[in-house]
C-alpha positions in Angstrom: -3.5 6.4 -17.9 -2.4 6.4 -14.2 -0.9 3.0 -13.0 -2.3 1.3 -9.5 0.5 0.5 -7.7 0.4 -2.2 -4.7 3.2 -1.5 -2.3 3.6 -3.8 0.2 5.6 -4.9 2.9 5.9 -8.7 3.1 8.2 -11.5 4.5 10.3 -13.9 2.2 7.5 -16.0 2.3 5.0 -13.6 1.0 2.5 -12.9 3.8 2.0 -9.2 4.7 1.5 -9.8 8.7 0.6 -13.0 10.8 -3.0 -14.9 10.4 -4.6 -11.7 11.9 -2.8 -9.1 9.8 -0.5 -7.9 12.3 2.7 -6.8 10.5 4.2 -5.5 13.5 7.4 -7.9 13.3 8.6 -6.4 10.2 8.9 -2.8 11.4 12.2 -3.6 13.4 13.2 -3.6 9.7 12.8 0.0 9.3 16.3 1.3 10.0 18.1 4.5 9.2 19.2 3.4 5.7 15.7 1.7 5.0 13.7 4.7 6.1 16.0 7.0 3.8 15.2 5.4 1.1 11.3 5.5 1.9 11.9 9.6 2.9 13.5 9.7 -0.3 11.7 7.3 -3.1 8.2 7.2 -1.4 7.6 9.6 1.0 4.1 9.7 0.6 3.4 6.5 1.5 4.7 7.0 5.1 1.1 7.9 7.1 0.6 11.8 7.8 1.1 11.4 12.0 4.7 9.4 10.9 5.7 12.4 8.5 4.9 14.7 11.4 6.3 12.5 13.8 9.7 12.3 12.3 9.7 15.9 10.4 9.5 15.3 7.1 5.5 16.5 6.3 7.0 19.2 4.1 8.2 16.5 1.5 6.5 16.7 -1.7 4.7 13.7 -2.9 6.9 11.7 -5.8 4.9 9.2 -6.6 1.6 8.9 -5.6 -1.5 11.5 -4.9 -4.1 9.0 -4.3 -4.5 6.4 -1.7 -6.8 2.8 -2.4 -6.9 1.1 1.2 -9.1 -1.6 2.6 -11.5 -1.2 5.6 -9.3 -3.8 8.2 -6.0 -1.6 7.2 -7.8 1.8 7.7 -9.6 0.5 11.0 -5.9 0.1 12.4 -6.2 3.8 12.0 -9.2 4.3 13.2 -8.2 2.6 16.7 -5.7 5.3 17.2 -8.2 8.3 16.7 -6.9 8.6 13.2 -9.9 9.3 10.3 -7.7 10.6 7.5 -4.0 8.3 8.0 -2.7 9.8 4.8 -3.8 13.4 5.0 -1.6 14.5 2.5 -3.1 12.1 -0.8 -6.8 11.6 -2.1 -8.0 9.0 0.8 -10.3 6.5 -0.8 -11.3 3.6 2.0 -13.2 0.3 -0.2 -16.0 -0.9 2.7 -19.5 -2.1 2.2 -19.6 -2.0 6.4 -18.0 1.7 6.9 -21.0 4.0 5.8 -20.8 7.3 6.1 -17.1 8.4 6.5 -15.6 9.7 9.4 -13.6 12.6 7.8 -14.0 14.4 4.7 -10.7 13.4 3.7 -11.7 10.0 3.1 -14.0 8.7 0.6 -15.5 5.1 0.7 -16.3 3.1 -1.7 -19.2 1.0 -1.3 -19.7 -0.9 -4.2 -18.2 -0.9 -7.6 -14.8 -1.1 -6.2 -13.5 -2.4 -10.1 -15.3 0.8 -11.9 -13.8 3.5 -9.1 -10.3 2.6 -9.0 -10.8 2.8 -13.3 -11.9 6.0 -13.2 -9.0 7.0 -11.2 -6.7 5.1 -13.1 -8.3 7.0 -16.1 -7.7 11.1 -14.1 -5.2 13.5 -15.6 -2.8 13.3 -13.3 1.2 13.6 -13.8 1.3 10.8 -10.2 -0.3 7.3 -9.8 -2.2 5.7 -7.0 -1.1 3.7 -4.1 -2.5 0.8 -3.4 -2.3 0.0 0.8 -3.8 -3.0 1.1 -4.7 -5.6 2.5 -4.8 -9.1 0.7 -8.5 -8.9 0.1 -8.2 -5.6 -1.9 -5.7 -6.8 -3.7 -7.3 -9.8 -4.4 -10.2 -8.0 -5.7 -8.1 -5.6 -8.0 -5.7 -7.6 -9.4 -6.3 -7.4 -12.6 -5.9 -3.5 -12.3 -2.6 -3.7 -10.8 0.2 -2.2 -12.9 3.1 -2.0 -10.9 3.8 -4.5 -7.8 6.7 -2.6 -5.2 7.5 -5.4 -3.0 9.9 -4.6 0.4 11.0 -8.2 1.7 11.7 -7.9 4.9 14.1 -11.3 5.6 12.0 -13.1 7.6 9.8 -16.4 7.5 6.2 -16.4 8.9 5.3 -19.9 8.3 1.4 -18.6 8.1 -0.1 -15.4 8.1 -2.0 -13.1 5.5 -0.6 -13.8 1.9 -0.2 -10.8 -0.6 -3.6 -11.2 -2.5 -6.6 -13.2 -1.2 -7.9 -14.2 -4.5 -8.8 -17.4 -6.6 -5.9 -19.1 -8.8 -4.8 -17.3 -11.6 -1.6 -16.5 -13.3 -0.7 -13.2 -13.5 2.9 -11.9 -14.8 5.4 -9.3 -14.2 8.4 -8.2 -15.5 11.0 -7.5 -12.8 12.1 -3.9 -13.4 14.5 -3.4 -10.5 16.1 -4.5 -7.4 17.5 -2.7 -4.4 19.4 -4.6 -1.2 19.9 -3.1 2.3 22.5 -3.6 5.0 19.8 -5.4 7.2 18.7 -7.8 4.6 15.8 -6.4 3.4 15.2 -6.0 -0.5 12.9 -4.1 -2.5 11.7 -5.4 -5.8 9.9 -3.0 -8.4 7.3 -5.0 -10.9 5.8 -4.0 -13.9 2.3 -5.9 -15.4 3.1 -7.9 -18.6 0.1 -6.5 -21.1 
């Protein structure tokens, strides 16, 4: 069985981007070091124009094959002329307000969001599935999630759009590992208790 894994940029007080989803104050985060270890660790879940941008579209994906994302994260793309932001994985875009989508890269999924991501989960596949967000997705799929990667970014929002958008429910993790940077920022590796 393939694990979902949400991988998520957040501040030290657990929102992933201000009130409107903007997480543009995090990426002054993304130094040398930091992005090294993203080249390195999870290059696929740096977006296709990014991997061309900084020459590193060659890199083998490591982790992941498959790509869950929400409709207000892929419209981001969308705004910049981008239909397929993560050319280089299965694109699967969860929208009842999409329709039909604009590149044959991407697939959406209208309804049954719960039963896709299953079969997914349930592929032959030697690589797992990232989970892009946002906070409704998550939300919605949180009791599919296997494996929470967690970059803290050391900053405090105040407000903004938390990490799942769900009802309350406990829900628990074993921390699996930790890595610090040289700017503060720490990346934390989850596993579901089952």
């Amino acid at each position: 069985m393939r694990k979902l894994t949400y991988y998520i940029a957040c501040s030290i007080d657990g929102f992933i981007g201000d009130p409107e989803g903007d997480a543009t104050a995090m990426y002054a985060f993304v130094d040398e070091e930091f992005f090294g270890f993203l080249a390195a660790e999870y290059p696929e879940t740096i977006p296709t124009p990014g991997r061309r941008q900084m020459k590193i579209d060659d890199l083998p994906n490591k982790r992941f094959d498959t790509v869950v994302q929400g409709r207000a994260s892929y419209e981001l793309a969308l705004k910049e002329g981008i239909t397929s932001p993560y050319a280089h994985l299965r694109e699967y875009v969860a929208s009842r307000t999409l329709g039909e989508s604009p590149d044959p890269n991407v697939e959406i999924i209208a309804d049954d969001l719960v039963g896709r991501v299953r079969a997914l989960k349930a592929e032959d596949s030697g690589l797992d599935i990232y989970l892009c967000g946002g906070a409704d997705l998550a939300g919605q799929l949180v009791d599919e999630i296997d494996e929470l990667i967690i970059k803290t970014y050391p900053i405090v929002q105040g407000s903004g759009m938390p990490m799942f958008a769900s009802g309350f429910s406990i829900t628990e993790f074993t921390l699996e590992s930790t890595r610090t940077f040289g700017n503060g920022a720490l990346v934390r590796n989850y596993s579901r208790k089952r």
